[in-house]
C-alpha positions in Angstrom: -17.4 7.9 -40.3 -19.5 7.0 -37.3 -18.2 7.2 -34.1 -18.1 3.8 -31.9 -20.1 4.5 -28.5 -20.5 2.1 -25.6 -23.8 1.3 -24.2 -24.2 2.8 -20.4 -24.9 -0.4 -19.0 -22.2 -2.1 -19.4 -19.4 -2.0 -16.9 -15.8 -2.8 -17.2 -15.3 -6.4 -15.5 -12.1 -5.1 -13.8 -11.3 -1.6 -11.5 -9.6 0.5 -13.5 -6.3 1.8 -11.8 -5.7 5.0 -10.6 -2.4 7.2 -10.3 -0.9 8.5 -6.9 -2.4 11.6 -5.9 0.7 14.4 -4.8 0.6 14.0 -1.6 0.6 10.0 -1.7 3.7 10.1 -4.2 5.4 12.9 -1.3 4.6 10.3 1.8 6.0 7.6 -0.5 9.1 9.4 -1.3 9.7 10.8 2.6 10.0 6.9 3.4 12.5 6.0 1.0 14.4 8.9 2.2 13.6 7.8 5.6 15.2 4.3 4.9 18.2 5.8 3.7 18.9 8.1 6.5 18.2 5.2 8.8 21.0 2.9 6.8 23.8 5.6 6.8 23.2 7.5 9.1 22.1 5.7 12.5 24.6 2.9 11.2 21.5 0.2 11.3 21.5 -2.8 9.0 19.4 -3.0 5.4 17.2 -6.4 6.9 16.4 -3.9 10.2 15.5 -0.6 8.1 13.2 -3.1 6.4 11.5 -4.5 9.5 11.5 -1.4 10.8 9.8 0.3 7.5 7.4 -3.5 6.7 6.1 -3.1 10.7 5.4 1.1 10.4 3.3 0.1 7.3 1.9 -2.9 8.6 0.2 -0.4 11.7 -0.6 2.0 9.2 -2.7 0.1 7.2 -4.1 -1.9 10.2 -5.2 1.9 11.4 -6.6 3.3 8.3 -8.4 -0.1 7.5 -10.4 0.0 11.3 -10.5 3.7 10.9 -12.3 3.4 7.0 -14.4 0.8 8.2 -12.9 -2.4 5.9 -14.4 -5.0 5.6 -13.2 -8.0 8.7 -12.9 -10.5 5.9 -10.3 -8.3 3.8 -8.5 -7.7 7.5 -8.1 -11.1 8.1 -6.7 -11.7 4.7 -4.3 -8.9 5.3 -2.9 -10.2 8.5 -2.9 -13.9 7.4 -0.9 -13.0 4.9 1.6 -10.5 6.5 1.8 -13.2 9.3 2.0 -16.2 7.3 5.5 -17.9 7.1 7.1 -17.9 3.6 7.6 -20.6 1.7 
């Protein structure tokens, strides 16, 4: 039996996905943990543990996307979409 290949020049039409690294999976996990302390613990409400956690990751992607040089068109998508009202 012959063995199916794939010619080099062609390229898959969409990005294959990719798993969590360790250390993304560990920063993942600290902020649920984070979440919960902040529910139980300093007594605050779910909806403010949310804002609280949505705004944190809202500057942290603001900062790594000026920091790694994104793209401004991808930016402004980002933050017209994180500051659009729902519907």
């Amino acid at each position: 039996m012959a063995k199916s290949s794939s010619a080099a020049c062609v390229e898959p039409s969409f990005p294959v996905p990719r798993r969590l690294s360790g250390s993304e999976a560990v920063v993942i996990v600290i902020i649920i943990c984070l979440g919960g302390v902040l529910a139980t613990v300093a007594g605050m409400s779910v909806p403010a543990v949310l804002q609280l956690l949505a705004g944190a990751g809202t500057v942290a992607a603001l900062v790594v996307s000026m920091v790694t040089g994104a793209p401004q068109r991808g930016l402004r998508r980002v933050l017209g979409t994180l500051l659009s009202p729902p519907d």
